[in-house]
C-alpha positions in Angstrom: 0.0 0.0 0.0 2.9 2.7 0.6 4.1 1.8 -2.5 1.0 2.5 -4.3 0.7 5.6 -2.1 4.4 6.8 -3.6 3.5 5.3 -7.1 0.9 8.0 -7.1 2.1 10.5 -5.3 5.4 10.6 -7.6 2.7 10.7 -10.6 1.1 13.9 -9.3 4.1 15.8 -8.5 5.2 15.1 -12.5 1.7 16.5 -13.7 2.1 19.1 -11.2 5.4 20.3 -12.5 3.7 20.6 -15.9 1.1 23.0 -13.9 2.0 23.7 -10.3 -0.9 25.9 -10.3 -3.3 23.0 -10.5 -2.3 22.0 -6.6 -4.2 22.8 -3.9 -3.1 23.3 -0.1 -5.5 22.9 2.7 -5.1 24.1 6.4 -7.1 21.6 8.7 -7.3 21.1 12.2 -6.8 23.1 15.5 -2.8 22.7 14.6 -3.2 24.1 11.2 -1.6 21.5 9.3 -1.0 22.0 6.0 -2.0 19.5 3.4 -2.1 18.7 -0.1 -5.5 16.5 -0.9 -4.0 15.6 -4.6 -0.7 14.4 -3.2 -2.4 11.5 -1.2 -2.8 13.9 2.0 0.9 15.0 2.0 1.4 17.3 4.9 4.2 19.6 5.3 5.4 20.0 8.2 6.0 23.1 10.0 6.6 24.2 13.2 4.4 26.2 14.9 7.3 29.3 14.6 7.3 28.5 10.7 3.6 28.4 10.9 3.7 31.6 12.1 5.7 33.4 9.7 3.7 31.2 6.6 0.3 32.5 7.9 1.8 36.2 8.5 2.7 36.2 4.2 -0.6 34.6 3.0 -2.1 36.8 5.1 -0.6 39.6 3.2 -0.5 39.0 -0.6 0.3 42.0 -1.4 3.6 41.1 0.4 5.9 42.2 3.0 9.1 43.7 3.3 11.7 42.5 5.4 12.6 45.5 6.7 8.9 46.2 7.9 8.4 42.5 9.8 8.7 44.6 12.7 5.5 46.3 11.9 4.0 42.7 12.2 5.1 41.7 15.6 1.2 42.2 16.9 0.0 40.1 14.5 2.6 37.9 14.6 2.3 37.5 18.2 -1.4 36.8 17.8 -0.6 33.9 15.0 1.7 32.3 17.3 -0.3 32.0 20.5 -3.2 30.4 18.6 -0.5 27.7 17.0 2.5 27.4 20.2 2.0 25.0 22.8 3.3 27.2 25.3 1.5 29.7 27.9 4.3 31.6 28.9 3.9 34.8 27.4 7.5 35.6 27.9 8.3 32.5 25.9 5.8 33.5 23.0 6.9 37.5 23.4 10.9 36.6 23.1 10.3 34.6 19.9 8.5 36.9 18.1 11.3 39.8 19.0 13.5 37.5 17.8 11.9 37.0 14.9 11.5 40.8 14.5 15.1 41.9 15.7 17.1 43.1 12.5 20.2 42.4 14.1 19.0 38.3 14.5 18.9 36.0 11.6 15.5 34.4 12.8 13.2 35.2 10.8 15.9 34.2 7.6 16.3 30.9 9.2 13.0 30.3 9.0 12.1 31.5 5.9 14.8 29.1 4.5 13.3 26.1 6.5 10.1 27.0 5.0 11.3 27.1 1.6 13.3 23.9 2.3 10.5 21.8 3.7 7.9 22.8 0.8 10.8 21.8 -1.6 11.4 18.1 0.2 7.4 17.7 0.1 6.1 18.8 -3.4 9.8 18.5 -5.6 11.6 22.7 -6.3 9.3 23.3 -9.4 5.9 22.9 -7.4 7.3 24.3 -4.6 7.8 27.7 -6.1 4.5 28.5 -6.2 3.7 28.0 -2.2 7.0 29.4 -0.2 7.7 32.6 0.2 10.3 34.1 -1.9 11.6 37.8 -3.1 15.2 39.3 -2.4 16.4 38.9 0.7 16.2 43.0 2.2 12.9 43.2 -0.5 9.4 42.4 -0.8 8.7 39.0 -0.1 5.3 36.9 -1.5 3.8 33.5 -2.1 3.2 33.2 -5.3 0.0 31.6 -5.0 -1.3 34.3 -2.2 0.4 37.3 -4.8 -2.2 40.0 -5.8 -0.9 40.2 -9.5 
């Protein structure tokens, strides 16, 4: 059966690389989990800090620039207390400064293990459409999400 499973979900990603735009991604469940009904229920997995800054960007597709994620950290902080399995606010309120401290990498990192895990899941072609991606001091999208 899990070969059948891969048979077919191999067979989808091809079509899909002739038309990423034809996949669809779900969000299901108190976690948010992110699925793909047409790849056999693929979910990628994120954690609930990724999660965060993923819902911030489709949340906005007009985009976002980096240098403005600090103008998010409300709503960022909102996102992630829904999705983190912590109560301490101090816990939740470091990690989003983190996330929004110019001087820290964070909220590279996790854009990179976004774009990384979305890449393992659906193959780089497919992927394209759903992380987010612009230059790295620009304005970021998700393709999918983009107001064109």
């Amino acid at each position: 059966q899990f070969v059948d499973a891969f048979s077919l979900q191999m067979k989808v990603k091809q079509r899909l690389e002739l038309n990423p735009t034809a996949l669809k991604m779900e969000i299901r469940g108190v976690k948010k989990e992110i699925y793909f009904p047409q790849l056999g229920d693929l979910n990628v997995r994120l954690t609930p800090l990724e999660k965060t800054v993923y819902f911030l960007f489709m949340a906005h597709p007009e985009g976002i620039e980096m240098v403005d994620i600090s103008s998010h950290k409300n709503e960022l902080m909102r996102i992630y207390k829904t999705l983190s399995s912590s109560d301490e606010e101090d816990t939740i309120t470091a990690r989003v400064n983190q996330l929004c401290d110019p001087r820290d990498n964070s909220i590279h990192e996790k854009l990179a293990k976004i774009k990384a895990k979305f890449e393992q899941a659906l193959g780089k072609e497919s992927a394209k459409a759903f992380y987010i991606s612009g230059p790295r001091a620009g304005l970021r999208t998700i393709k999918s999400f983009s107001i064109q």
